[in-house]
VMD Tcl script that builds the backbone (N, CA, C; Angstrom):
set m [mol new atoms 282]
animate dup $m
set s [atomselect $m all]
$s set {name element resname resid chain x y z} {
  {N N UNK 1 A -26.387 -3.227 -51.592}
  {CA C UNK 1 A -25.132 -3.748 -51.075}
  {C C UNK 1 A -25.448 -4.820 -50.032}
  {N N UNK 2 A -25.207 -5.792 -50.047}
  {CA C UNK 2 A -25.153 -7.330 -49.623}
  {C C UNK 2 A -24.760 -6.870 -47.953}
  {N N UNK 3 A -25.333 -7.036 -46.483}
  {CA C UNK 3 A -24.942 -6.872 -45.364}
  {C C UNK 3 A -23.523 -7.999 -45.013}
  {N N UNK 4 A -22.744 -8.103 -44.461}
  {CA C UNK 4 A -21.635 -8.985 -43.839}
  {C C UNK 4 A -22.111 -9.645 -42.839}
  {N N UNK 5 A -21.769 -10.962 -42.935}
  {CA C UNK 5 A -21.851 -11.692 -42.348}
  {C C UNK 5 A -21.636 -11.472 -40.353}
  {N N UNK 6 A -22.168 -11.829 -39.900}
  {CA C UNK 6 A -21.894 -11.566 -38.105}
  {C C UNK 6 A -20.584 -11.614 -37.910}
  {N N UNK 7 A -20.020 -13.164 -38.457}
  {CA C UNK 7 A -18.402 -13.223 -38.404}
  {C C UNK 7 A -17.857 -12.184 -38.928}
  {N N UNK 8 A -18.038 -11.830 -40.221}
  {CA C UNK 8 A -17.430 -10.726 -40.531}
  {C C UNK 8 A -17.102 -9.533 -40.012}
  {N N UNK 9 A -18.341 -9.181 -39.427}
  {CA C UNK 9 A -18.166 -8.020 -39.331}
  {C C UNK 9 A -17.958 -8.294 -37.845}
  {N N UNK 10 A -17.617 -8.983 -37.261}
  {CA C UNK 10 A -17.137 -9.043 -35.585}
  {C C UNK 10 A -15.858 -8.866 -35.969}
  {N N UNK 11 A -15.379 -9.742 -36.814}
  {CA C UNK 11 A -14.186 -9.600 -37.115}
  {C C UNK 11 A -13.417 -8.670 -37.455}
  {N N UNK 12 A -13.691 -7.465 -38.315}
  {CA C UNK 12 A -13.696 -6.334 -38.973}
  {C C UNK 12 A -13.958 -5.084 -37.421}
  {N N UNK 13 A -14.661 -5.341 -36.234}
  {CA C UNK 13 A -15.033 -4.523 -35.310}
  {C C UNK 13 A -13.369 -4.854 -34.151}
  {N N UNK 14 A -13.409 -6.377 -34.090}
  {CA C UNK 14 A -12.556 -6.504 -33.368}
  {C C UNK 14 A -10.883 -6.020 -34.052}
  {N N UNK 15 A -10.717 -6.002 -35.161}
  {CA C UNK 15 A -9.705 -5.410 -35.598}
  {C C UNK 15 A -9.111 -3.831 -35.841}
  {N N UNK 16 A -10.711 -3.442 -35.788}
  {CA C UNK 16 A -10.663 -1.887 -35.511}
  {C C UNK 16 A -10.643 -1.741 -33.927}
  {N N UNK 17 A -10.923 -2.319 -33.076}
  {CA C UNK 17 A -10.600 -2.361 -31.762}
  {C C UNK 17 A -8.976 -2.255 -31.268}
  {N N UNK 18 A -8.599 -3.021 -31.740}
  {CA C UNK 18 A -6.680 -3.845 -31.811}
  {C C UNK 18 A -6.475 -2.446 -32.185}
  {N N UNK 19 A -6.693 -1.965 -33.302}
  {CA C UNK 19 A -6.034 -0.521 -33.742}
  {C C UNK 19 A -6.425 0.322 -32.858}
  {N N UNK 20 A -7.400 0.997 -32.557}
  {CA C UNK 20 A -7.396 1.651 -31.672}
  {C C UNK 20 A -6.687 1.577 -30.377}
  {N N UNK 21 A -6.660 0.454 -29.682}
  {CA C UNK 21 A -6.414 -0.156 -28.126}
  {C C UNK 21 A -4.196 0.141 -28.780}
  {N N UNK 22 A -4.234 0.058 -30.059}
  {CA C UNK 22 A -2.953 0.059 -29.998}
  {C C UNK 22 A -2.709 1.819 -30.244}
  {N N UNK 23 A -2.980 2.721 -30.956}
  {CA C UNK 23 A -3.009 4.116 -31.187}
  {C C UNK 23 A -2.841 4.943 -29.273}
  {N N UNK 24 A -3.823 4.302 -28.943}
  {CA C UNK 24 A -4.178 4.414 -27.218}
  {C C UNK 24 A -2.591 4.405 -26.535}
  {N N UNK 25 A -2.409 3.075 -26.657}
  {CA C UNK 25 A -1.040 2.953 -26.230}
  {C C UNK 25 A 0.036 3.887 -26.093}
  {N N UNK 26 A -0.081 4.229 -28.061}
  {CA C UNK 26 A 0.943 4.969 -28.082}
  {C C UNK 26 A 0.977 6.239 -27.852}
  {N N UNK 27 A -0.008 6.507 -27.596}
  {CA C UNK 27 A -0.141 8.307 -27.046}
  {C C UNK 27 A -0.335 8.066 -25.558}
  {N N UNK 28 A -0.652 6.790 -24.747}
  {CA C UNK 28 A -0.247 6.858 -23.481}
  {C C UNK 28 A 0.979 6.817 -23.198}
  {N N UNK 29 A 1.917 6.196 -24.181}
  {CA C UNK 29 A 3.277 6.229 -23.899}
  {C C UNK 29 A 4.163 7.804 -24.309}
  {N N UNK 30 A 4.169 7.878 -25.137}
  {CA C UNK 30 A 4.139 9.641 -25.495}
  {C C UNK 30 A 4.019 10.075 -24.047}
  {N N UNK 31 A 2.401 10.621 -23.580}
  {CA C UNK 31 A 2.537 10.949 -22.372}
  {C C UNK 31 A 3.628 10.868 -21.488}
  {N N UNK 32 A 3.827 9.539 -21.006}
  {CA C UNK 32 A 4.490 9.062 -20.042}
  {C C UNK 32 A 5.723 9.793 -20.172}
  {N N UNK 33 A 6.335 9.667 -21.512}
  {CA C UNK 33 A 7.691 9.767 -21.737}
  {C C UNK 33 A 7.810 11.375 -21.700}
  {N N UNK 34 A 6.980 12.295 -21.868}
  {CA C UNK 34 A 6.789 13.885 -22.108}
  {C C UNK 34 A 7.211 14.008 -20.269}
  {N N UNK 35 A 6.398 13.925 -19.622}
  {CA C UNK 35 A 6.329 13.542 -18.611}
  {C C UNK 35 A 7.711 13.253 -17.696}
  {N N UNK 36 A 7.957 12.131 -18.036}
  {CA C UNK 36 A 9.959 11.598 -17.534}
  {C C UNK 36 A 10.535 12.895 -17.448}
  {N N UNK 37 A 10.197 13.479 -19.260}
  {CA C UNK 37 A 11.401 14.497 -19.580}
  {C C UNK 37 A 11.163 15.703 -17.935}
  {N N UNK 38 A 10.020 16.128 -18.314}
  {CA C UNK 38 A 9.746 17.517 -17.396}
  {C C UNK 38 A 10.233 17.268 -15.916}
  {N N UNK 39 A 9.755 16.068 -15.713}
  {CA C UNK 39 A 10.265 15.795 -14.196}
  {C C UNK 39 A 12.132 15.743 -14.551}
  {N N UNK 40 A 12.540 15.328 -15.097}
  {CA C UNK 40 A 13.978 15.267 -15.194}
  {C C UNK 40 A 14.439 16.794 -15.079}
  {N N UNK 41 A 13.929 17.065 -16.096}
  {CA C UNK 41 A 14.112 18.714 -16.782}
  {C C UNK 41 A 14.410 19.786 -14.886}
  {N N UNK 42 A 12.948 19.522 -14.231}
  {CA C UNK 42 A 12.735 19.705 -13.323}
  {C C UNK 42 A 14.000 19.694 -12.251}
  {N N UNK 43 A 14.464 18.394 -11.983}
  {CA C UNK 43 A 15.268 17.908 -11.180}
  {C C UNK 43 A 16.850 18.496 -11.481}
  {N N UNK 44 A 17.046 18.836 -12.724}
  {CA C UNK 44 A 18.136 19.273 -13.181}
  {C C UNK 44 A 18.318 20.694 -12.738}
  {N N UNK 45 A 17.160 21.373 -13.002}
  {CA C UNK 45 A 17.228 22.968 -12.439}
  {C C UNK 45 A 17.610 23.093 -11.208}
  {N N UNK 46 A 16.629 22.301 -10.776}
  {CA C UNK 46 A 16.701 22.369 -8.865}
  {C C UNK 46 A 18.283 22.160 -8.533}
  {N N UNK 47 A 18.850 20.801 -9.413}
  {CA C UNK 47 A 20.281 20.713 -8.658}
  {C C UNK 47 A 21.131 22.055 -9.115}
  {N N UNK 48 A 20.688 22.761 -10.469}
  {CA C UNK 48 A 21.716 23.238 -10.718}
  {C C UNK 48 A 21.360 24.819 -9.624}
  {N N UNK 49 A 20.402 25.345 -9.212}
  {CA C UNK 49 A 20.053 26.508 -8.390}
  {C C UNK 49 A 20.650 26.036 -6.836}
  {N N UNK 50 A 20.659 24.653 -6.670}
  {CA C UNK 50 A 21.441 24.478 -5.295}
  {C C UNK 50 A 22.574 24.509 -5.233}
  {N N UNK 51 A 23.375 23.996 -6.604}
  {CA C UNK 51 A 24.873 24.384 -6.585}
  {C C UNK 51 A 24.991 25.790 -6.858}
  {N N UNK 52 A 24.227 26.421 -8.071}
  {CA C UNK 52 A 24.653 28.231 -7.507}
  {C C UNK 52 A 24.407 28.559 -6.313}
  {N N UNK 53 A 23.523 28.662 -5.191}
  {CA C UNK 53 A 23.533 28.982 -4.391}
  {C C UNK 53 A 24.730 28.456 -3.550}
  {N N UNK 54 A 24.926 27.546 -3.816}
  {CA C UNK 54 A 26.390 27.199 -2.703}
  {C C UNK 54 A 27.965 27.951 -2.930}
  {N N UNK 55 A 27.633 28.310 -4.609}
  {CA C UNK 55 A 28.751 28.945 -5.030}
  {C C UNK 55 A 28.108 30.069 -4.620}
  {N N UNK 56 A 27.546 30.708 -4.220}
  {CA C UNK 56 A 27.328 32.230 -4.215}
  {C C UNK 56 A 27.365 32.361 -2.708}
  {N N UNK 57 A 27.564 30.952 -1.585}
  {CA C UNK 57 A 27.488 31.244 -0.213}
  {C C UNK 57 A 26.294 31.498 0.449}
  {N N UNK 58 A 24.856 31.402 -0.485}
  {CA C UNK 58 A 24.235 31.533 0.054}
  {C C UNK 58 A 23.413 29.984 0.614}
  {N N UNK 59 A 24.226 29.229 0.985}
  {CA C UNK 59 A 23.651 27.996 0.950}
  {C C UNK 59 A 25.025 27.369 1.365}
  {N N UNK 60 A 24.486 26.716 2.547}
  {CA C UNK 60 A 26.172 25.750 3.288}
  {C C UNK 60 A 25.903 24.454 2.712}
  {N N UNK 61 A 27.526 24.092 1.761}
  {CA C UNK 61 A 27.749 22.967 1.450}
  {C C UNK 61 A 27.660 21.573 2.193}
  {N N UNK 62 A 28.253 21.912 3.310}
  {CA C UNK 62 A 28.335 21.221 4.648}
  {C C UNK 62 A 26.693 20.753 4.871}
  {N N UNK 63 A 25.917 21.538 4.741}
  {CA C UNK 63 A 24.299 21.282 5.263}
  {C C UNK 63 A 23.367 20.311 3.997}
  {N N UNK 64 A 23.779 20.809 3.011}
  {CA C UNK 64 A 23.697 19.660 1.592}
  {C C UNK 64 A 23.865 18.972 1.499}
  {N N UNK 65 A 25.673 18.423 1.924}
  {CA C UNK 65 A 25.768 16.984 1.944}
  {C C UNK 65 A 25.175 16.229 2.936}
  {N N UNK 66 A 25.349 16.956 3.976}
  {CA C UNK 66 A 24.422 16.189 5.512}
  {C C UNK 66 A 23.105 15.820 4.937}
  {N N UNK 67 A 22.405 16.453 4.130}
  {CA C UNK 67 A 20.518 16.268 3.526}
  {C C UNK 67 A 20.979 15.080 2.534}
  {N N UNK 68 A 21.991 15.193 2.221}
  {CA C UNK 68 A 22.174 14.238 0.696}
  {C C UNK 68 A 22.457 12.545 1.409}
  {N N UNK 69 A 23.401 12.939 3.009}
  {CA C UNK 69 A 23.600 12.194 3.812}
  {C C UNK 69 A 22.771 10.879 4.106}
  {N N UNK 70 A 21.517 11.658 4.443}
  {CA C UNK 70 A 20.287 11.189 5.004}
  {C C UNK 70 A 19.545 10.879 3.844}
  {N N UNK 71 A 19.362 11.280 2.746}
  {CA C UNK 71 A 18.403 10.820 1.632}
  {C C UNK 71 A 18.859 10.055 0.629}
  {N N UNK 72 A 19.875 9.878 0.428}
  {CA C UNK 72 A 20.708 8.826 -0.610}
  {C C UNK 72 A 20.585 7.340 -0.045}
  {N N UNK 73 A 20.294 6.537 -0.447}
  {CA C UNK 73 A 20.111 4.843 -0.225}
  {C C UNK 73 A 21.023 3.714 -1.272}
  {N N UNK 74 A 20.975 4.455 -2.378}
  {CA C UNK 74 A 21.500 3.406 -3.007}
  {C C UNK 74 A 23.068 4.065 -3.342}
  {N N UNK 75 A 24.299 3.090 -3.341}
  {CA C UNK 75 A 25.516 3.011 -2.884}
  {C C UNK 75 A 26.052 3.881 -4.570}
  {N N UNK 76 A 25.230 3.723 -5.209}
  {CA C UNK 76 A 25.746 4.296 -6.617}
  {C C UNK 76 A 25.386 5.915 -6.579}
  {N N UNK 77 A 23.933 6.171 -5.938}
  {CA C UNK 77 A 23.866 7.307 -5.676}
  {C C UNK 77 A 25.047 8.235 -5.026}
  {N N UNK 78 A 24.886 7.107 -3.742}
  {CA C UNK 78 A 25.929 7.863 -2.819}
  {C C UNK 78 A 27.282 8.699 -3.232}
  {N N UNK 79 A 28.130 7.912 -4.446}
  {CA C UNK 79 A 29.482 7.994 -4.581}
  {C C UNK 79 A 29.386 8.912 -5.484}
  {N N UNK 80 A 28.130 9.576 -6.248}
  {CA C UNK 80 A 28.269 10.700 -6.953}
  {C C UNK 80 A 28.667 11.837 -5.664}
  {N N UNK 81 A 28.256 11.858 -5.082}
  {CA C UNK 81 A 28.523 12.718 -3.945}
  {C C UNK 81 A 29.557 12.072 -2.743}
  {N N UNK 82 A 30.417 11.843 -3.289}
  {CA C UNK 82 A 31.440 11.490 -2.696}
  {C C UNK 82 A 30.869 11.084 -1.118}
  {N N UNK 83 A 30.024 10.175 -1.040}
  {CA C UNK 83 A 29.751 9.879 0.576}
  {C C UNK 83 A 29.720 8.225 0.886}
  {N N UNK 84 A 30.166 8.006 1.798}
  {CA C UNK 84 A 30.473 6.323 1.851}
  {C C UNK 84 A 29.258 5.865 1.466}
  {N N UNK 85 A 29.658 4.102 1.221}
  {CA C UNK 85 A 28.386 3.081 1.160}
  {C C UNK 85 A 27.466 3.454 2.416}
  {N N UNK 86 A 26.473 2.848 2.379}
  {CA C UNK 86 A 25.507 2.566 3.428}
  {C C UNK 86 A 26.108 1.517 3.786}
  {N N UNK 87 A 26.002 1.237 5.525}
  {CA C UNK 87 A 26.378 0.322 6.041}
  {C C UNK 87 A 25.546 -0.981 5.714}
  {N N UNK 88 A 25.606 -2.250 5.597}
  {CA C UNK 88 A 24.618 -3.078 5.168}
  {C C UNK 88 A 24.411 -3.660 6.840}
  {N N UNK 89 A 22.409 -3.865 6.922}
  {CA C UNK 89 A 22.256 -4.047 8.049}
  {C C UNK 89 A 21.495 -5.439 8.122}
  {N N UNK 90 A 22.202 -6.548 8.927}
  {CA C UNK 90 A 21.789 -7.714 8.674}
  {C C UNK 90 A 20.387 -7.835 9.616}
  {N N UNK 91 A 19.412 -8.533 8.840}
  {CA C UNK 91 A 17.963 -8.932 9.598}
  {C C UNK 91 A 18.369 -9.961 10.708}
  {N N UNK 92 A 17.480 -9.436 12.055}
  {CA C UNK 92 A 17.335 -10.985 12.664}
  {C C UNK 92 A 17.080 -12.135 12.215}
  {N N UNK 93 A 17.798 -13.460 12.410}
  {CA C UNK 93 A 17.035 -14.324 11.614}
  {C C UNK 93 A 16.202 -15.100 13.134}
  {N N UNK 94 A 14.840 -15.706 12.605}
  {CA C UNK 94 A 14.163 -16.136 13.936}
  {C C UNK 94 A 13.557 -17.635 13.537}
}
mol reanalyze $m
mol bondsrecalc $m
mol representation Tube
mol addrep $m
């Protein structure tokens, strides 16, 4: 059987490269996206064990929104929880 040419077979290496480097990708993205879910998944429990606890009294509503108060930044966040805009705070200009 006749060997391939250098070009060839660079060519033939670098294209099995592309496939791979692309397979890579897609199971890094997979990851990523497995990932999103659990942290979401995550975040969903947590809110929903803080609202039972508030329905069950064991947990002051009043003290939630005050935390939600202080940790919410963006104005879209905010209004899920019924709490005003952030005040907008203008920079010195110098």
């Amino acid at each position: 059987m006749p060997r391939a040419n250098p070009q060839e077979r660079r060519r033939k290496l670098e294209e099995k490269q592309a496939r791979i480097k692309a397979e890579l990708q897609r199971l890094n993205a997979r990851e990523q996206q497995a990932e999103r879910k659990r942290d979401t998944r995550r975040k969903i429990l947590l809110g929903a064990r803080v609202l039972d606890r508030i329905a069950r009294g064991e947990l002051a509503e009043a003290e939630v929104k005050a935390d939600m108060e202080r940790f919410l930044e963006r104005d879209r966040d905010r209004a899920l929880f019924d709490l005003p805009p952030r005040a907008v705070q203008s920079t010195p200009s110098g």
